[in-house]
N, C-alpha and C positions, 0 to 999 in steps of 0.2 A: 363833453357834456355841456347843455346849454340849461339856463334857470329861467322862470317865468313867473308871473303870477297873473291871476285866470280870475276872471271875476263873477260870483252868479248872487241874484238876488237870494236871500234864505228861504225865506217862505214859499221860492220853484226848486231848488235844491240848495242843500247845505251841507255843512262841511259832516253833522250830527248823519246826514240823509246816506254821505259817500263811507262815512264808518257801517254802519248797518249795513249796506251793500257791497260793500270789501273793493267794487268794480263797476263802474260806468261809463257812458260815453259821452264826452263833451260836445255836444248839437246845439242846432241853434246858432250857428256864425251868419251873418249875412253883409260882412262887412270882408271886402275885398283883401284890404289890407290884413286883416286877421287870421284869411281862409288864404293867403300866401305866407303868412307865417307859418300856418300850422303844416301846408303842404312842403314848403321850399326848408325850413329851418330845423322843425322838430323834429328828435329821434326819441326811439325806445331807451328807454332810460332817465332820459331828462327829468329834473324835478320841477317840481311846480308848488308856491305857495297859493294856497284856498284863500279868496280877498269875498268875504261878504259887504255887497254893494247893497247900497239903498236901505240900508238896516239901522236910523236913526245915527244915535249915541255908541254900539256896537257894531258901527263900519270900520272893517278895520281885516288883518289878516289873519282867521281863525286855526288855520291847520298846513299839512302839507300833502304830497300827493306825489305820486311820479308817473311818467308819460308811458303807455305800457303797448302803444301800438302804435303804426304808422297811420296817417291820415286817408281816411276813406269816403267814397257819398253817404253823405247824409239824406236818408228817405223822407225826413221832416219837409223838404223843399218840396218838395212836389205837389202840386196844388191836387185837393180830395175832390174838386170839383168839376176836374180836368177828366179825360178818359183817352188813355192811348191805346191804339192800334195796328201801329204801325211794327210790324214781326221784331227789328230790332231793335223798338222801345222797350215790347213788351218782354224782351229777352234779357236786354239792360236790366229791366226794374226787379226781375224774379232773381236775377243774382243781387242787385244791392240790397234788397231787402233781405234774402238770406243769408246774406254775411251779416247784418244785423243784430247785433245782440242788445240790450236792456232789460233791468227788472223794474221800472219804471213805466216807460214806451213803448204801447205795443203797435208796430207797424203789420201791415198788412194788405194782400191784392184781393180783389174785388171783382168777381169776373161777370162780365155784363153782356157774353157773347160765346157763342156754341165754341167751344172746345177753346176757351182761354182766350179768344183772339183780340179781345180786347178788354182791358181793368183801368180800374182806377186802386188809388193807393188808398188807405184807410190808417190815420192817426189818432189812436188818445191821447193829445198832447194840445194843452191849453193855449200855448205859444209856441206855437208850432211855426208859425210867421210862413207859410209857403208862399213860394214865388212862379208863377205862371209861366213864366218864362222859361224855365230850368227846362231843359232836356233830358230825359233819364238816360241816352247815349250819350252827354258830353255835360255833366251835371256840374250844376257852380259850387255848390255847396257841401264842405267835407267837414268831417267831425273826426275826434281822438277816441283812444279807450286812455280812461284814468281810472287810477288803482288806492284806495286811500296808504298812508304811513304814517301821519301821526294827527290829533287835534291836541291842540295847542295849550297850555296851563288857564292862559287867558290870550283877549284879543288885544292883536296892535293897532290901537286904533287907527284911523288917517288923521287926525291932528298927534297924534303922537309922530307917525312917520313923518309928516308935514316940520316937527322942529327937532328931528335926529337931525343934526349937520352931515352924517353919512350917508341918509339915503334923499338926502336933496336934490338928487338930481335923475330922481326916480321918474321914470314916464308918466306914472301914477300920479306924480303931484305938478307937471304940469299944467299951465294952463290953457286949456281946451283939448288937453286929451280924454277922449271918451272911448276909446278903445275896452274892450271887454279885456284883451290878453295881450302882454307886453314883455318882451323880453327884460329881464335883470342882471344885473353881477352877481359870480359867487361870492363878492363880499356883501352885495346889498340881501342878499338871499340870509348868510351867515348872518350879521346885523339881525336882521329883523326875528330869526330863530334864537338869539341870543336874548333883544327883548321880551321876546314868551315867555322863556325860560328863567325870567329873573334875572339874567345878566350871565347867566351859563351857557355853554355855548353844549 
């Protein structure tokens, strides 16, 4: 079993968001090294600490989470203003997007040509960041399913992790990592669940 923590701004999802939905999928990578973590390192099972970024005074690690499926294409990459045609695009895309699940994002094909032969992909998704380039046969971009397990008493913040001497040596609090998701120890993981909790582990 490996540990991580995962970061999303609150106000696009949060930890409040992944309780109410019991289940969602982590999309939105566009960072090589993140989308070879999640492909090469993570399993079903894994847990994961919820790290709300960009969130003033309460940035910090809200909740927790575990990893509840292997890494698949993300349909968000594909540019909506693109249209493929070619049979084994079009054959690609109708399977990734129906493996697709969210109660958030709705993806969806587009068909712009007598009997399906060619679509385009259709996203409600604000930040959706697609990349033109992406291929829907040989696609860059993968995403997880997460499953919520606990939000937290209160938040850890990042100056608090910042002067625990145990998790000093967090990926999180170097400097210049900006990495969205980073692997951790099971003690920096334990640690920081132990800070939520009041000092209980």
């Amino acid at each position: 079993m490996k540990y991580w923590l995962m970061k999303s701004e609150p106000l696009d999802y949060s930890i409040d968001d992944l309780e109410r939905d019991g289940k969602e999928r982590w999309d939105g990578v566009r960072n090589y090294q993140v989308r070879n973590m999640m492909r090469d390192d993570m399993s079903v099972g894994d847990k994961a600490l919820f790290y709300h970024s960009n969130a003033g005074k309460d940035t910090g690690v809200a909740g927790e989470m575990a990893i509840v499926s292997h890494a698949y294409p993300d349909p968000t990459q594909f540019d909506p203003t693109l249209t493929f045609s070619l049979p084994q695009q079009v054959s690609a895309l109708r399977k990734i997007v129906k493996s697709y699940t969210s109660k958030n994002t709705k993806v969806s094909l587009v068909s712009l040509g007598k009997n399906d032969e060619k679509v385009r992909v259709r996203v409600n998704m604000k930040n959706a960041h697609p990349d033109p380039k992406s291929d829907p046969v040989n696609p860059r971009w993968l995403c997880v399913d997460v499953s919520f397990v606990a939000k937290f008493p209160r938040t850890v913040t990042l100056a608090e992790i910042k002067n625990t001497k145990e998790l000093q040596q967090m990926r999180l609090v170097q400097k210049g990592n900006r990495l969205s998701v980073t692997q951790i120890t099971k003690n920096e993981f334990a640690k920081i669940k132990k800070l939520a909790n009041g000092g209980q582990y």
